[in-house]
N, C-alpha and C positions, 0 to 999 in steps of 0.2 A: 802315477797318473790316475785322476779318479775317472770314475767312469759316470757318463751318464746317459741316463735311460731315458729314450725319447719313443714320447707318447705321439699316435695321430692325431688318434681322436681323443681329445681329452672328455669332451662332451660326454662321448659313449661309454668310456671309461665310468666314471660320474652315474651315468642313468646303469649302466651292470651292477655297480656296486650299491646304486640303492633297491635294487631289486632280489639280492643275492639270496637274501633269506626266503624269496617267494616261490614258489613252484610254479611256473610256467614254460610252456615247449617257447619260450621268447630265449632261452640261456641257449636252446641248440643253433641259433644264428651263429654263422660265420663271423667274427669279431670283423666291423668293418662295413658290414652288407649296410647296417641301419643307418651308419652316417654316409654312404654314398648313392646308396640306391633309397633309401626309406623316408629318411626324416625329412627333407625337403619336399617330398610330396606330400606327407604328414600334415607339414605346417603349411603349406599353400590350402590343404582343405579344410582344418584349421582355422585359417585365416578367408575363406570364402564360405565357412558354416558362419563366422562372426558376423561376416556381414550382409549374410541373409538372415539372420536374425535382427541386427540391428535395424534392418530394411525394414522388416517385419512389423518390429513392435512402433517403432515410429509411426508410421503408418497406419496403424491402430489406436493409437493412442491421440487424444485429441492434445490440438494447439495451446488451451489454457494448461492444459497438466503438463505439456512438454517445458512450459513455459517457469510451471514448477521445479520441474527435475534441472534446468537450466543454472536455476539462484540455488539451488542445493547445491548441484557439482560446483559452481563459482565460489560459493560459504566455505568448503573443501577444500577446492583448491587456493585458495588462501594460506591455508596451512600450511600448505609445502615448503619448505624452504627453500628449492629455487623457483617460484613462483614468479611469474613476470605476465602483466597483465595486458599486455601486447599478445602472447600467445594464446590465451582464453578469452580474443574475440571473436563473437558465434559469424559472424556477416549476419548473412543471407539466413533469414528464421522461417524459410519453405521446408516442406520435409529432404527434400536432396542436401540443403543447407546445412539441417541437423544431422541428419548421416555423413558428412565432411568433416562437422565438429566432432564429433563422437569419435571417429577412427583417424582424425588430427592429432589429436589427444589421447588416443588408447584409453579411451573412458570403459570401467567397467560396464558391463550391462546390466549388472543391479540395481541399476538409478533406474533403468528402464522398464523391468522387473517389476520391484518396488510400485511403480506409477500404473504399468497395468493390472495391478494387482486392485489398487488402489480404484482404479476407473471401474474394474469389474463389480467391486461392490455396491456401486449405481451411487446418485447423488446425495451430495450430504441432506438429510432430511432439517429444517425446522419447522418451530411451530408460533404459532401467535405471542408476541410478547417477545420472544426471543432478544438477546443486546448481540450483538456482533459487529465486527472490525471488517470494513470491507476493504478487501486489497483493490484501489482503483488506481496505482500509481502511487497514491496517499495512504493514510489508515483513516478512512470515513466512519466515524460510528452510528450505526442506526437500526431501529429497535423494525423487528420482522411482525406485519401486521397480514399479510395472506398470501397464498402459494398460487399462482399462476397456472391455470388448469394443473395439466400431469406431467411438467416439463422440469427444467431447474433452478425457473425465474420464478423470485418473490416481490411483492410491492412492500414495504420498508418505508418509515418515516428518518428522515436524517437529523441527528441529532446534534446539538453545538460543541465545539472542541476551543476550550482556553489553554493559553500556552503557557505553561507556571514554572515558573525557576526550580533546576532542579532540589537545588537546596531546600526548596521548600517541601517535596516529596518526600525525598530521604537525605537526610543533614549526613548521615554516615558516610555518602555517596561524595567525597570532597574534591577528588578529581574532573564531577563536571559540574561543581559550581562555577555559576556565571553563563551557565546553557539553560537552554528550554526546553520543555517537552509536552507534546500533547493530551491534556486529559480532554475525556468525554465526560459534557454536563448530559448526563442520560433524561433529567427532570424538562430541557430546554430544546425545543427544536429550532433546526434553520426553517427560516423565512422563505419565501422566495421575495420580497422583500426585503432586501440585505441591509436594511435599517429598522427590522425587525415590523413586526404585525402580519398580517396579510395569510393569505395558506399558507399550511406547513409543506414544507419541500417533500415532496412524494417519487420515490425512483424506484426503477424495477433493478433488482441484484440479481448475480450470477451468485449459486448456491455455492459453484465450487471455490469462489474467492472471498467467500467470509467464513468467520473463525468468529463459533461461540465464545461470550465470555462472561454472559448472564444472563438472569432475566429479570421481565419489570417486575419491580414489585410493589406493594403499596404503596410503600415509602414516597418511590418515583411519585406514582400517579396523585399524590398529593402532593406533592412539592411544586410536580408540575400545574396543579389547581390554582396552587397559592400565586405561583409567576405568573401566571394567565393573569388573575384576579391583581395580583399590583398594575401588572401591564395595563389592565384596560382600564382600572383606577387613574393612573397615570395620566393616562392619553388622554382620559376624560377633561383634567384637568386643565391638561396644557389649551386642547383644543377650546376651552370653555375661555381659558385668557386670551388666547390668540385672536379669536373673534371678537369678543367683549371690549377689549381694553387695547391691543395693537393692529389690528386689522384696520381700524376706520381712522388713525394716524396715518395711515400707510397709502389707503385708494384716492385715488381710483388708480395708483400705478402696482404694477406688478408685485408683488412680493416673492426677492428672495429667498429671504428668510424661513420659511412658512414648510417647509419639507424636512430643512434640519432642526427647524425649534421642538418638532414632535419623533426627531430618533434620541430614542430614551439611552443610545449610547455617549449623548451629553448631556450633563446635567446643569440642564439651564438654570436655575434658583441660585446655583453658587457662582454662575459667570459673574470675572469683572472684564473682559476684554472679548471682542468677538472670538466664534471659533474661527479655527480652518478652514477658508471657503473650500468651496468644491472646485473639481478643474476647470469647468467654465469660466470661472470667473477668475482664473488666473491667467487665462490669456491676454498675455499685453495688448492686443490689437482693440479690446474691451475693457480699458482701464475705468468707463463710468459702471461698467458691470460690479467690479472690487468695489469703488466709491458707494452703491448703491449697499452692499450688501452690508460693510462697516454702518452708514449710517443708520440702517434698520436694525442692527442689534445692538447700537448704543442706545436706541430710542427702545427697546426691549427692556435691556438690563438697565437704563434709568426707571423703569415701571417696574422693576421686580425689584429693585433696593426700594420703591416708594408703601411696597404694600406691607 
C-alpha cells in the first residue's frame, strides 16, 4: 500500500522552501500560523495599498495622458492570447471609471508610473518651424509657428495630407497593396477654403498630442514659394477668362459655374464633359438647377477647345 503524504498548506510549503536559504526569524513561525492567521490579512492590505495607489496616481495624472496609457494597455493587451475585446472596454473614462478598469483588469501599475513620470517632466517643448503629427482623432500634419504664452498650446499652420497607394511608398510592402495611406505635403497648406486660396488654416495644438518628426527646411519654404506662385498664376488666368470671355455669355443670370471653374482641383483646359455638380444641384426638386449648370460648362469648354 503506498503511502501518501498530504500537504495543507501547499502554498506555505512553496513560500518556506523559497526562503530556505535566507536568514530570517520568519523559519521560527509555527508551520501553519502564515496560511491561517497571516496571508489573508497580508493580501487584503496588499490589495487595499493597490488601490490607493492606483486612486492616487489617477487622480494626478491628467485625462490626455490617461488617455495615453489607455491605447498603450489596449496595444498590449492585444497580444494576449486569450484577449477578447469585450473585456477591455473602459466605459465610463471619469477618474472612478479608470480605477474600475485598472483593478477589472489587474493592470499593472507601471502604465501609471510610466505616465506620471512622464507628466512630471513638464510639457513637451517646440520651437518655430517644428513638423509634427497631431493626434486629433486623425494624424493632422502641421508645421509649429508660436508657443502660446507659458502654457502647452501652440498656433500651428495645418498642412495638406494626400492619400498614396501603398505600393507606391514601399513596393517591398506587398501585403498592403491596393490600400492607402497618408502622407504630409509639408510645402502645401490647408485652406480654410476647401477649394483652396484664401487664409492658411491656423489652429491652436495641445503640445502633449503631437509627436516631432521634422523640421522646415529651405527646401519646404521654397517649394512652398513655387505653389503659391503657380497658384496665383493660375487663378490669374482663369479669373481673366471667366470675366473676359464666359461671364457676359452667361448674365445677367446667375452663374453656376463661376466657384468650380476657379478650384484648381479641376483642370478645366482638358475638360470634355462637365464636372461633378455640387450637391445643390443634385437635388431633384431643382432639376433647372443640373440643367443650368450642364449648359454653362458646355458653353465653357466650347471656348476653351476655340482658343
Amino acid at each position: 500500500m503506498a503511502i501518501v503524504i498530504y500537504d495543507p498548506y501547499p502554498e506555505e510549503t512553496s513560500w518556506r522552501n523559497s526562503i530556505a536559504e535566507i536568514d530570517t526569524p520568519l523559519h521560527s513561525l509555527e508551520y501553519g500560523i502564515m496560511s491561517e492567521l497571516i496571508s489573508d490579512k497580508v493580501e487584503n492590505i496588499h490589495k487595499t495599498n493597490r488601490h490607493n495607489k492606483v486612486v492616487k496616481l489617477i487622480k494626478k495624472i491628467h485625462n490626455d495622458r490617461l488617455d495615453d496609457v489607455w491605447r498603450e494597455i489596449i496595444s498590449d493587451a492585444k497580444k494576449l492570447p486569450n484577449y477578447c475585446r469585450h473585456n477591455w472596454v473602459m466605459g465610463r473614462k471619469n477618474k472612478p471609471g479608470r480605477v474600475d478598469f485598472f483593478e477589472k483588469n489587474d493592470i499593472s501599475i507601471q502604465y501609471l508610473e510610466d505616465a506620471m513620470e512622464v507628466q512630471m517632466g513638464g510639457n513637451p517643448e517646440f520651437q518655430p518651424g517644428d513638423l509634427v503629427i497631431l493626434d486629433d482623432g486623425g494624424q493632422t500634419p502641421c508645421i509649429i509657428r508660436e508657443k502660446i504664452n507659458r502654457g502647452k498650446f501652440y498656433k500651428a499652420d495645418v498642412c495638406v495630407i494626400e492619400w498614396v497607394k501603398s505600393e507606391l511608398i514601399n513596393p517591398e510592402k506587398t501585403h498592403l497593396i491596393g490600400t492607402f495611406q497618408p502622407i504630409p505635403i509639408w510645402h502645401r497648406y490647408r485652406r480654410l477654403n476647401p477649394r483652396g486660396g484664401g487664409h492658411v488654416l491656423t489652429i491652436k495644438v495641445d503640445a502633449w498630442k503631437c509627436k516631432k518628426v521634422g523640421v522646415e527646411t529651405p527646401e519646404i519654404v521654397k517649394d512652398r514659394c513655387a505653389a503659391i506662385e503657380r497658384y496665383n498664376k493660375e487663378l490669374k488666368k482663369r479669373v481673366k477668362f471667366y470675366k473676359d470671355i464666359i461671364r457676359p455669355l452667361l448674365e445677367p443670370d446667375f452663374c453656376w459655374s463661376y466657384v468650380a471653374f476657379n478650384d484648381q482641383k479641376i483642370d478645366v483646359w482638358k475638360l470634355t464633359k462637365p464636372p461633378h455638380p455640387p450637391y445643390q444641384l443634385q437635388i431633384r426638386t431643382y432639376p433647372h438647377r443640373l440643367t443650368r449648370w450642364n449648359m454653362e460648362w458646355e458653353i465653357i469648354i466650347d471656348n476653351i477647345i476655340r482658343m
